[in-house]
Backbone as a chain_set.jsonl record, in Angstrom:
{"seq": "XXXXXXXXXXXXXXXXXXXXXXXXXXXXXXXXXXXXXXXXXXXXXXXXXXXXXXXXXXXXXXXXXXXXXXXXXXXXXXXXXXXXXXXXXXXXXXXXXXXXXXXXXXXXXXXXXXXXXXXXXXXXXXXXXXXXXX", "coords": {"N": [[0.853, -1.176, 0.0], [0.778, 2.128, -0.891], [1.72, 5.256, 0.381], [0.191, 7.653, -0.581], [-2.333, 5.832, -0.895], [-2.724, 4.489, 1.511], [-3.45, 7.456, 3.023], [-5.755, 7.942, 1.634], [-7.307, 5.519, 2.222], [-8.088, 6.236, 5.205], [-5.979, 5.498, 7.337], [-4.053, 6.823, 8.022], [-2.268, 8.015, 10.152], [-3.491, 10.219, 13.395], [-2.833, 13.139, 14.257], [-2.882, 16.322, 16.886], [-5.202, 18.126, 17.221], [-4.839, 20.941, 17.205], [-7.087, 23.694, 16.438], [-9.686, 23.116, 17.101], [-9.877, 21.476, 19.608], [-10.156, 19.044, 19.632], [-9.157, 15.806, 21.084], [-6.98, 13.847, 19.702], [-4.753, 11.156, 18.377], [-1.385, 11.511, 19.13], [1.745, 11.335, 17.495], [4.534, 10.341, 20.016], [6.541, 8.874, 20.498], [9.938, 8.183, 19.779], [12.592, 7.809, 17.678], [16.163, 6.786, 17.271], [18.536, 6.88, 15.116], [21.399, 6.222, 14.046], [23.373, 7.359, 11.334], [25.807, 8.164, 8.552], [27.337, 11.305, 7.856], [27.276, 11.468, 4.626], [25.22, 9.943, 4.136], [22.887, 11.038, 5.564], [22.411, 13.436, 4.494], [21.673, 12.13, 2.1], [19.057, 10.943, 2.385], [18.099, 13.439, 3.428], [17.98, 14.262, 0.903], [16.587, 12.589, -0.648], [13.966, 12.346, 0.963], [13.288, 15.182, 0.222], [12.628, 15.128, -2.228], [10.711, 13.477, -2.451], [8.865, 14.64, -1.516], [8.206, 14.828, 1.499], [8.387, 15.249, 4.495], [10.985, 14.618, 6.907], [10.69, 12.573, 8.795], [8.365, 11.756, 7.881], [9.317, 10.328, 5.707], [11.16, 8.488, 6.777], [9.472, 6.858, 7.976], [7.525, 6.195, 6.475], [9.081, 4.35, 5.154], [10.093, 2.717, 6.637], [8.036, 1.158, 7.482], [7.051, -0.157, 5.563], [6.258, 1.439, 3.356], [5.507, 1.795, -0.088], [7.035, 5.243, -1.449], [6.334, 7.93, -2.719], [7.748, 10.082, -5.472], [8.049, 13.049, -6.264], [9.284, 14.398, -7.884], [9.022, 12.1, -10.119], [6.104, 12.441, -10.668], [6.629, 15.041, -11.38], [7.982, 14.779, -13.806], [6.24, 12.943, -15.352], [4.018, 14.774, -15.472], [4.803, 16.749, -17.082], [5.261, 14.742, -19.387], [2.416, 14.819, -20.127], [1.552, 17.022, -21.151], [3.392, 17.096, -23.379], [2.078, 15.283, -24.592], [-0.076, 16.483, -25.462], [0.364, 18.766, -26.647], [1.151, 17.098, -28.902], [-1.149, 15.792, -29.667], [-2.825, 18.127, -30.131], [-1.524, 19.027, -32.634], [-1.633, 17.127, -34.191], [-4.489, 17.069, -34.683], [-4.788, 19.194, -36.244], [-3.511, 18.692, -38.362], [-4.962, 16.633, -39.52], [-7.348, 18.347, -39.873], [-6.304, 20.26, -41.474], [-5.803, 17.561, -43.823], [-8.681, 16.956, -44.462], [-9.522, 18.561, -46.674], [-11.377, 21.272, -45.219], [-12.967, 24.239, -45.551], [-11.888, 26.004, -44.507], [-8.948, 25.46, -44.024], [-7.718, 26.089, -46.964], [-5.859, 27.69, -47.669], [-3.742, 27.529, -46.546], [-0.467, 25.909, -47.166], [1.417, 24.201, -49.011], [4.595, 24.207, -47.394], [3.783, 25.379, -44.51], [2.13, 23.102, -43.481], [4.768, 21.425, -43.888], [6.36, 22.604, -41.947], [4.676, 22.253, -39.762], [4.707, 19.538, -39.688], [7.651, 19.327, -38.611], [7.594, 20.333, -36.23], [6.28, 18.46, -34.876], [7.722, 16.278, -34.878], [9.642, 17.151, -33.696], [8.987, 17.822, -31.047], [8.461, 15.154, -30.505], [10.802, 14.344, -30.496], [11.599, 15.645, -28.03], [9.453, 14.581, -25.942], [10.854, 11.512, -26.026], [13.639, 12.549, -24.85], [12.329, 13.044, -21.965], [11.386, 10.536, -21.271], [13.457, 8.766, -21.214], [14.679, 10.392, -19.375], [13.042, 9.944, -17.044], [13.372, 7.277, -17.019], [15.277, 6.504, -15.766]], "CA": [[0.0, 0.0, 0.0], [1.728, 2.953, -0.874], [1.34, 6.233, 0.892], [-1.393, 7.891, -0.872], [-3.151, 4.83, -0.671], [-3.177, 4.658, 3.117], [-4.025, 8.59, 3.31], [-6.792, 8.217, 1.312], [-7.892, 4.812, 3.022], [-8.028, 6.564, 6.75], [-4.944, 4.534, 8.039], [-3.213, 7.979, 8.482], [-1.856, 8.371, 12.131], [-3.961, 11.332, 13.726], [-2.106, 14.634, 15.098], [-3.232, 16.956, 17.896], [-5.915, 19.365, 16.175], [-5.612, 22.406, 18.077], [-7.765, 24.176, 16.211], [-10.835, 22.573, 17.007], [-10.108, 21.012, 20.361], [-10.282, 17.508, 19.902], [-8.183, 14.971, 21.115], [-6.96, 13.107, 18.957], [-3.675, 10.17, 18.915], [-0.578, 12.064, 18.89], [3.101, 10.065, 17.82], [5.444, 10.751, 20.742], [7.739, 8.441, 20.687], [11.146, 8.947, 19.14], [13.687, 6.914, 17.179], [17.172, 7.321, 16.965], [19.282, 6.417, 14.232], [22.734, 7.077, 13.895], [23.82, 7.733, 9.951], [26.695, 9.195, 8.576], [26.769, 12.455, 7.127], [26.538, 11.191, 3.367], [23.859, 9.356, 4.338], [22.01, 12.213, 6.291], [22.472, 14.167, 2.886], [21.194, 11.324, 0.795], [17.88, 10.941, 3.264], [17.59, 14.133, 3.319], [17.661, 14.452, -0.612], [15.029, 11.617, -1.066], [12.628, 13.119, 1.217], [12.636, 16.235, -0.061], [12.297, 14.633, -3.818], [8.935, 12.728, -2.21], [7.653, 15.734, -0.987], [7.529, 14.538, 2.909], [8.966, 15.35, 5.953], [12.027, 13.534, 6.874], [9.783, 11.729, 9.351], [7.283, 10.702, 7.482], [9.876, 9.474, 4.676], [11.478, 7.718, 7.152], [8.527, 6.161, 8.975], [6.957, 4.895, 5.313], [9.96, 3.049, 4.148], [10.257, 1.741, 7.954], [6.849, 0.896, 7.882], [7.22, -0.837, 4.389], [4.775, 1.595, 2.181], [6.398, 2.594, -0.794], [7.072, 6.41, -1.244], [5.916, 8.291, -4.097], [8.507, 10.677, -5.734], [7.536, 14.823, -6.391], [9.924, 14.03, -9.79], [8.256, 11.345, -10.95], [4.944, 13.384, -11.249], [6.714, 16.416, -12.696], [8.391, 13.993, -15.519], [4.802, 12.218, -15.592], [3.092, 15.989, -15.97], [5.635, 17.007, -18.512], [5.275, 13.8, -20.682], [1.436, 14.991, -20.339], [2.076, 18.022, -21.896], [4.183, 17.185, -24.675], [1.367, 14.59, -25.456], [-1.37, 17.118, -25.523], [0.741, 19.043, -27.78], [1.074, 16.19, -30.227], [-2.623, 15.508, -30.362], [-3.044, 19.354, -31.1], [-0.895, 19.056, -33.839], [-2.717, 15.872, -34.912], [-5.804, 17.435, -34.776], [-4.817, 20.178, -37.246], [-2.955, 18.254, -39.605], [-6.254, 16.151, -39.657], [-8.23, 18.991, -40.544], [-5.746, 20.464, -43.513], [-6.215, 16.815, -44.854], [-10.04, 16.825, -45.152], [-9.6, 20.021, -47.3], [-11.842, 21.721, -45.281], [-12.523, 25.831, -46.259], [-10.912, 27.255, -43.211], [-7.707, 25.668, -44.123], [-7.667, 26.438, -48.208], [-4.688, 28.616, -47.848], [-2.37, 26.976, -45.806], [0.219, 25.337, -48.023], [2.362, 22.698, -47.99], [5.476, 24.478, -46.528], [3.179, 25.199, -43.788], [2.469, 21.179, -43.53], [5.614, 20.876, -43.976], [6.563, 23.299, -40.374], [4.29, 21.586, -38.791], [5.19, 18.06, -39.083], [8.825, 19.174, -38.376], [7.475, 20.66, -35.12], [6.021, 17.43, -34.139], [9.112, 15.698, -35.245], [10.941, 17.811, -32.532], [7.785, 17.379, -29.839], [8.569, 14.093, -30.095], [12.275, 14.119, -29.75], [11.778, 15.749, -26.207], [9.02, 13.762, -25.326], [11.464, 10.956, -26.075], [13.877, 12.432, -24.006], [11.717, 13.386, -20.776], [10.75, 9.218, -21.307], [14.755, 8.334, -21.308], [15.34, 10.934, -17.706], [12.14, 9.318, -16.054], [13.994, 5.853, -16.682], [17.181, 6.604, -15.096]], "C": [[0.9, 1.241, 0.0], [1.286, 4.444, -0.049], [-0.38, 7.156, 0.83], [-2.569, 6.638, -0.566], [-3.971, 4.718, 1.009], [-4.258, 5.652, 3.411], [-5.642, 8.338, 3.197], [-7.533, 6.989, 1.922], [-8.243, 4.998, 4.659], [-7.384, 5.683, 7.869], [-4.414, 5.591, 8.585], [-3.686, 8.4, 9.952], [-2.327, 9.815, 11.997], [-2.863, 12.179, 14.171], [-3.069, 15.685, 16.049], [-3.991, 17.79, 17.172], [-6.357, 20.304, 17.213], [-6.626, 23.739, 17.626], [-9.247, 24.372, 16.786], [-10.945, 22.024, 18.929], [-10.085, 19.596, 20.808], [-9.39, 16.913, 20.016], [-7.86, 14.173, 20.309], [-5.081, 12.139, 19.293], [-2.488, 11.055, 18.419], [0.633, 11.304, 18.44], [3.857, 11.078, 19.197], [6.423, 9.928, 20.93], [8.623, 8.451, 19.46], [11.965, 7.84, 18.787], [14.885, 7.282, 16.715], [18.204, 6.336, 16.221], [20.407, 7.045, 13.392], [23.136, 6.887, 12.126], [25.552, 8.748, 9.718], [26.537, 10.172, 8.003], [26.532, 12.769, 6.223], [25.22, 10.733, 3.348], [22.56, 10.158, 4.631], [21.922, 12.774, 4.964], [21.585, 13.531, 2.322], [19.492, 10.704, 1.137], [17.393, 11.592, 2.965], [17.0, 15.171, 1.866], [15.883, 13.751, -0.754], [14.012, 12.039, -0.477], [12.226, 14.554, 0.627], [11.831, 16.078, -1.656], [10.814, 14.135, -3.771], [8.306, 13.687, -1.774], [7.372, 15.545, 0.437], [8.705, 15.053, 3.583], [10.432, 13.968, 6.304], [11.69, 12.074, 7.86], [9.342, 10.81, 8.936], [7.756, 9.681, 6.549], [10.33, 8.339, 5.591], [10.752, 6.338, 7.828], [7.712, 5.226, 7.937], [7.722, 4.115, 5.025], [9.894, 2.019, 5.686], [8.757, 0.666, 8.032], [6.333, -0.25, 6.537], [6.393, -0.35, 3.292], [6.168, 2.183, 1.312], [6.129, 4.378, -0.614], [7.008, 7.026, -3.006], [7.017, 9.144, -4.695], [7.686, 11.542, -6.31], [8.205, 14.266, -7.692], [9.585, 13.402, -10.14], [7.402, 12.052, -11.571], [5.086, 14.294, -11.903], [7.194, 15.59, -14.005], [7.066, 13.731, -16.032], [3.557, 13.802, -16.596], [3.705, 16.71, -17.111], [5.326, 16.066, -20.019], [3.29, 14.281, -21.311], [1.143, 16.213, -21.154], [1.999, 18.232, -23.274], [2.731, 16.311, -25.421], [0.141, 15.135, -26.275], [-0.88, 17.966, -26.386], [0.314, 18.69, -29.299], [-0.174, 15.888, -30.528], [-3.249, 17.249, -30.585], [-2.755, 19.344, -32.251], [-1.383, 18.002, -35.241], [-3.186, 16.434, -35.371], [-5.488, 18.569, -36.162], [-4.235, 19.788, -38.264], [-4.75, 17.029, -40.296], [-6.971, 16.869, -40.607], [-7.379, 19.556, -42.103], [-6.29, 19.297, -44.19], [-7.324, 16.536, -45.369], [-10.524, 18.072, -45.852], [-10.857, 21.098, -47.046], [-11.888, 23.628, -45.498], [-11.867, 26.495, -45.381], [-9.563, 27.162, -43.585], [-7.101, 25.437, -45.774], [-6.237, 27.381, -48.503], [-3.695, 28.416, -47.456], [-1.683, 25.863, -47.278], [0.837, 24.431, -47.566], [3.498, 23.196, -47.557], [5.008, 24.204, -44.935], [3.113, 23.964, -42.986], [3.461, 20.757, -42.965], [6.341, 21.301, -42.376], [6.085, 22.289, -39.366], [4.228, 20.116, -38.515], [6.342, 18.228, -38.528], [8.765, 19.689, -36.712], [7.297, 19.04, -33.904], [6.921, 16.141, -33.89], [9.867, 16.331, -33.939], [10.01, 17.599, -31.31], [7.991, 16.206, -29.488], [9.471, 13.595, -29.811], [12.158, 14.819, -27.91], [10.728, 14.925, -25.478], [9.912, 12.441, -25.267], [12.701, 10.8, -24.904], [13.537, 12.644, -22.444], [11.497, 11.647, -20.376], [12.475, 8.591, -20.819], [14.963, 8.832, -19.1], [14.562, 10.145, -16.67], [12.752, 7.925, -15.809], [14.84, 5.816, -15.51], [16.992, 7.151, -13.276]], "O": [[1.745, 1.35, 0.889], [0.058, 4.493, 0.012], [-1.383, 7.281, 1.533], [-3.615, 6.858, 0.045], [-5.12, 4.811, 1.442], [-5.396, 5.397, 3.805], [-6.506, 8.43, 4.07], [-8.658, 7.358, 2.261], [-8.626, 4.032, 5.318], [-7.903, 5.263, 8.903], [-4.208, 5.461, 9.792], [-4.676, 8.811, 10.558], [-1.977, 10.578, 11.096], [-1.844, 11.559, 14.474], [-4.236, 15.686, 15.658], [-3.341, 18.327, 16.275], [-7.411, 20.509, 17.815], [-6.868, 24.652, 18.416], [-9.846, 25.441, 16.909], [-12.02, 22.194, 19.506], [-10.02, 19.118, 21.941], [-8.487, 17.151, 19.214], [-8.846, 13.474, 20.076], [-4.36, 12.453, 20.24], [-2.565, 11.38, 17.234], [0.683, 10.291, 19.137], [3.713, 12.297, 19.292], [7.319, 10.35, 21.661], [8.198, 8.673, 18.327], [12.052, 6.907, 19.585], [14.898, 8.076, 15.774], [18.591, 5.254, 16.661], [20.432, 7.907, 12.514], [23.066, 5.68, 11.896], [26.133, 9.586, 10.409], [25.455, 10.204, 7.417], [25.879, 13.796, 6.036], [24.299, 11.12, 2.629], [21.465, 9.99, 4.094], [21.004, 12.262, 4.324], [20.593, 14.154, 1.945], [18.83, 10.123, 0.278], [16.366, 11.39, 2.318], [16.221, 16.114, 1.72], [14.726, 14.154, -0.875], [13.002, 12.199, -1.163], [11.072, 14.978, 0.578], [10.842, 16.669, -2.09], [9.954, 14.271, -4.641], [7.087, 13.591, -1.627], [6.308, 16.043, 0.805], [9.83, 15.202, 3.105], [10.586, 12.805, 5.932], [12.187, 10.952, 7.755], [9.497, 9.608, 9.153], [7.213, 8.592, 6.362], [9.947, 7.212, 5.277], [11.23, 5.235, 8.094], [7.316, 4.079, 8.146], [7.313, 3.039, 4.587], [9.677, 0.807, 5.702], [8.661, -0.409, 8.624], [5.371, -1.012, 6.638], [5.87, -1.082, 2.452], [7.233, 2.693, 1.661], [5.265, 4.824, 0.141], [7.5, 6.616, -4.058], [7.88, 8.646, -3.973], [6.664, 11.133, -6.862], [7.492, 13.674, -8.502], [9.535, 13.789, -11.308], [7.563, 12.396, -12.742], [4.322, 14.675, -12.79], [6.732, 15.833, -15.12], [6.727, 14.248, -17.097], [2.838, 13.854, -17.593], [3.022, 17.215, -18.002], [5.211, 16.435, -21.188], [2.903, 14.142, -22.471], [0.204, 16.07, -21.936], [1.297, 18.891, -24.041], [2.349, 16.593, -26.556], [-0.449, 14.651, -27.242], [-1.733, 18.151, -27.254], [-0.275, 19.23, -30.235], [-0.411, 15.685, -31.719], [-4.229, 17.377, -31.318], [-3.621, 19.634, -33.076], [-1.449, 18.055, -36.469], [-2.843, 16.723, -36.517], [-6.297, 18.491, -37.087], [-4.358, 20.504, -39.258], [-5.261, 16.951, -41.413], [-7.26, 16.488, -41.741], [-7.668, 19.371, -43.285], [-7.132, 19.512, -45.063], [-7.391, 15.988, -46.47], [-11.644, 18.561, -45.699], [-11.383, 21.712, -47.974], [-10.818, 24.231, -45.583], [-11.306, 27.568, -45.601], [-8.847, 28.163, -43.614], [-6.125, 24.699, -45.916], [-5.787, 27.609, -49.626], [-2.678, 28.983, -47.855], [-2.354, 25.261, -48.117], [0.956, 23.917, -46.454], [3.854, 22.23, -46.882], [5.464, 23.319, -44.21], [3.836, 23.744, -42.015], [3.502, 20.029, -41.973], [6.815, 20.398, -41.687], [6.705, 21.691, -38.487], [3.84, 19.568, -37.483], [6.528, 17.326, -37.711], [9.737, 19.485, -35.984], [7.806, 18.695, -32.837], [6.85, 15.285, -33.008], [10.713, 15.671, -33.335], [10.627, 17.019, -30.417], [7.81, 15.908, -28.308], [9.501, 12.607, -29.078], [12.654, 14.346, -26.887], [11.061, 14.531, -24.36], [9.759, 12.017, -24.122], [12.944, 9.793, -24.239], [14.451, 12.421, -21.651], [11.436, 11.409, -19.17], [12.428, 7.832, -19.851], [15.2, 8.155, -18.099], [15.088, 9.713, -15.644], [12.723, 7.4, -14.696], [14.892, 5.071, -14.531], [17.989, 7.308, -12.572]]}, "num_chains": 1, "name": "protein.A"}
């Protein structure tokens, strides 16, 4: 079960809601774990990359949920992007080919731009697909 999963299943450990008043289950106990100072670095990288608290990173992997990665989703929202691009570009090469009257004037240079655009849309979607691997 990975993080979100939990959240959104109401597994997620309560906190003190002083707002409101209510008691609720607080964590208080404490774990200490000695690291060295690459390590501390390289912790403190990965949590910030997942978007959590160094806590909470530490307490999901301890706890065995996987951890989602903040860069994943921006590669993920990027590749979404580029794709929505390419089905723009579709879409209008579409319409030149059913010679309808709106696009009577566009030529084939034109055409010709705009496949070379999508030609290059698709080299970076290509590589955004290559960085997400790695």
């Amino acid at each position: 079960m990975t993080v979100l999963e939990r959240q959104k299943s109401g597994e997620k450990q309560k906190t003190v809601n002083r707002n409101k008043g209510t008691k609720q289950v607080k964590r208080d106990k404490r774990l200490r774990v000695p690291v060295l100072p690459e390590e501390e670095i390289m912790i403190k990288t990965k949590a910030t990359e997942a978007g959590l608290t160094i806590a909470e990173y530490l307490r999901n992997l301890g706890l065995g949920y996987s951890v989602p990665s903040v860069i994943d989703n921006r590669q993920v929202d990027a590749l979404l992007k580029i794709n929505a691009d390419l089905g723009r570009l579709g879409g209008l090469i579409k319409l030149w080919l059913t010679n309808d009257r709106r696009t009577k004037y566009i030529g084939k240079s034109q055409l010709h731009m705009t496949l070379d655009t999508i030609r290059e849309t698709q080299s970076v979607m290509l590589k955004e697909i290559i960085k997400l691997r790695k």
